[in-house]
VOZAKE-37433 format. One line per 10 residues: number of its first residue (from 1); their letters; for each residue x, y, z of C-alpha. Coordinates in nm, 4 decimals. Layout:
REM residues N
NUM) a) X/Y/Z | ...
REM end
This chain:
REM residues 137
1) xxxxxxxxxx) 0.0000/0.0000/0.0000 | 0.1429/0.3529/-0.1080 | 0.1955/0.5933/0.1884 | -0.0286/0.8660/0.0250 | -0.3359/0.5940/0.0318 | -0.2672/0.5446/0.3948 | -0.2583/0.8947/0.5100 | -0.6048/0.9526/0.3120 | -0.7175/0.6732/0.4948 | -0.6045/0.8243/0.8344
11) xxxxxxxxxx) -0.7638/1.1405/0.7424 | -1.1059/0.9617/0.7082 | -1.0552/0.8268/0.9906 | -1.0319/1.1339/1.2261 | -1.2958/1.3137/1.0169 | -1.5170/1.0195/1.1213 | -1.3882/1.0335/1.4726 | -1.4594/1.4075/1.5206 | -1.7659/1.3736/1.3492 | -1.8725/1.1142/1.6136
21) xxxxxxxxxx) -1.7628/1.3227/1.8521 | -1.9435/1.6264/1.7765 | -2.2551/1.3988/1.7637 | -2.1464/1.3084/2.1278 | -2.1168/1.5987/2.2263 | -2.4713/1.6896/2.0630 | -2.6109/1.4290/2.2077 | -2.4583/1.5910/2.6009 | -2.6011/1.9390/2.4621 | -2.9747/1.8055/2.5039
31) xxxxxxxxxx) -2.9534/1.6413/2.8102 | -2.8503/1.9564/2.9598 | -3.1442/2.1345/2.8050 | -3.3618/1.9556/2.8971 | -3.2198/1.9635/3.2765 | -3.2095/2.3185/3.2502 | -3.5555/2.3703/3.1528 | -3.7056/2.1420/3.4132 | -3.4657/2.3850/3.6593 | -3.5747/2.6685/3.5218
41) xxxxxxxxxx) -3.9688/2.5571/3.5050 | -3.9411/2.4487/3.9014 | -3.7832/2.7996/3.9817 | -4.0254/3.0378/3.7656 | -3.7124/3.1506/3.6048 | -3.7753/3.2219/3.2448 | -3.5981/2.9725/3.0720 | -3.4803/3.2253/2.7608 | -3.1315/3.2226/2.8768 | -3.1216/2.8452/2.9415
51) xxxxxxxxxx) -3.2309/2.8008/2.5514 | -2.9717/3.0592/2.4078 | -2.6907/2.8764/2.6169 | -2.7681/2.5142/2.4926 | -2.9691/2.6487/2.1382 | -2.6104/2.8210/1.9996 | -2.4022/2.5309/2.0952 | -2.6114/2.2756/1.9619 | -2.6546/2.4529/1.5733 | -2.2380/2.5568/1.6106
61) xxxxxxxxxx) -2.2263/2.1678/1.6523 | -2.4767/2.0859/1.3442 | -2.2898/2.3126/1.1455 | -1.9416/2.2316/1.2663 | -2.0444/1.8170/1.1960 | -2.1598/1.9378/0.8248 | -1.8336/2.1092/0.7791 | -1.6390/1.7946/0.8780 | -1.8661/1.5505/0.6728 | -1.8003/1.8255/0.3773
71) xxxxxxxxxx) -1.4298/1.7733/0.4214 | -1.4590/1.3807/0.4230 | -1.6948/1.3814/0.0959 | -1.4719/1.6374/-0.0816 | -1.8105/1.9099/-0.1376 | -1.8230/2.2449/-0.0666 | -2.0597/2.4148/0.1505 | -2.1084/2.7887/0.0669 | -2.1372/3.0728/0.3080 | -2.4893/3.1034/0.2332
81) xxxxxxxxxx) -2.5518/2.7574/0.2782 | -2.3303/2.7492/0.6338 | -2.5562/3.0161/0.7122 | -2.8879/2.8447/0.6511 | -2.7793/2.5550/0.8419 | -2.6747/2.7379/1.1710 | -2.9935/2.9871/1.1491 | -3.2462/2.7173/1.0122 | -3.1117/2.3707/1.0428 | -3.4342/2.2049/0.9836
91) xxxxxxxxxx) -3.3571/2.3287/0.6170 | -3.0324/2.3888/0.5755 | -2.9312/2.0204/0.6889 | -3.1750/1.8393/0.4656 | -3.0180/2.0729/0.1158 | -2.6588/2.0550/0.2333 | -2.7351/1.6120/0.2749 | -2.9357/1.6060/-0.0848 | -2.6083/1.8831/-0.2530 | -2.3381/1.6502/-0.0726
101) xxxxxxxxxx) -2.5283/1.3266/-0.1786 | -2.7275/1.3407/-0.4150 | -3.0355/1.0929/-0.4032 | -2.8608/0.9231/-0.1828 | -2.9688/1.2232/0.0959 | -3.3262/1.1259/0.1093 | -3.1603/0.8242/0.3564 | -2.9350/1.0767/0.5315 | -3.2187/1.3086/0.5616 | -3.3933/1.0159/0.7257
111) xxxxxxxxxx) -3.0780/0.9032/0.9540 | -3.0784/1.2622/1.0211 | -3.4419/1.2826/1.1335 | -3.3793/0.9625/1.3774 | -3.0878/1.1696/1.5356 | -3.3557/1.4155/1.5646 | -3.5785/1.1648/1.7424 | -3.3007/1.0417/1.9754 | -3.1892/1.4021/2.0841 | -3.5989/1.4912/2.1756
121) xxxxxxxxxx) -3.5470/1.1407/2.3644 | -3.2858/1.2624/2.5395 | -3.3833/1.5943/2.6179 | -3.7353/1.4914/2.7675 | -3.5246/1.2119/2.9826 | -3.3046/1.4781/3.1140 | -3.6017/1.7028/3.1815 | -3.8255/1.4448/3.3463 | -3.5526/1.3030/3.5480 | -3.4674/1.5938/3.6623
131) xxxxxxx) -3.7788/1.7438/3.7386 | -3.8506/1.4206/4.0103 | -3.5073/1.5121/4.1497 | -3.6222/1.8868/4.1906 | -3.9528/1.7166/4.3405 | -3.7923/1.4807/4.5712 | -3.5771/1.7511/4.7442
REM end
């Protein structure tokens, strides 16, 4: 195997790694959400700053996974387009899967939407767990 094959190969490798990673961290981003809302719904505090601390991180991590994913597929993704995916993910995600993919983006879009599904898991876990903590205090 030439040496130029196996750094390429390396390269995938961490751009899968951090990819995972920011999913990970995603993943942490909710639970805390959804902890801070059940704090901030048990206090009467309004929960706006709660959702601007955990709402920025989580779209800077969509945006920073579709910027790694870009590198590993070897597309481009536009300013405008980086833009629509940090302001409006539920579009900008979908059109940067379907321009990086092809047709093969409808099942990304749909792997995307069960991420979806896992993080509003998540979330309400976090909040409902912690709101019977709160309770039991």
């Amino acid at each position: 195997m030439d040496e130029g094959a196996e750094t390429e190969s390396d390269l995938t490798a961490a751009l899968r790694r951090k990819k995972r990673n920011a999913l990970l961290a995603l993943l942490a981003v909710s639970a805390v959400a959804g902890a801070l809302d059940s704090i901030c719904a048990n206090s009467g505090t309004d929960p706006i700053v709660a959702t601007i601390a955990t709402t920025v991180p989580a779209l800077l991590l969509i945006l920073h996974w579709c910027m790694l994913d870009s590198q590993e597929l070897r597309v481009r993704i536009s300013t405008a387009l980086a833009v629509v995916i940090l302001l409006l993910a539920l579009v900008g995600v979908p059109v940067y899967l379907l321009k990086s993919r092809g047709a093969g983006g409808l099942v990304a879009i749909v792997a995307a939407l069960a991420v979806g599904i896992v993080l509003t898991l998540i979330y309400n876990g976090a909040a409902t767990l912690t709101w019977r903590l709160i309770a039991n205090e």
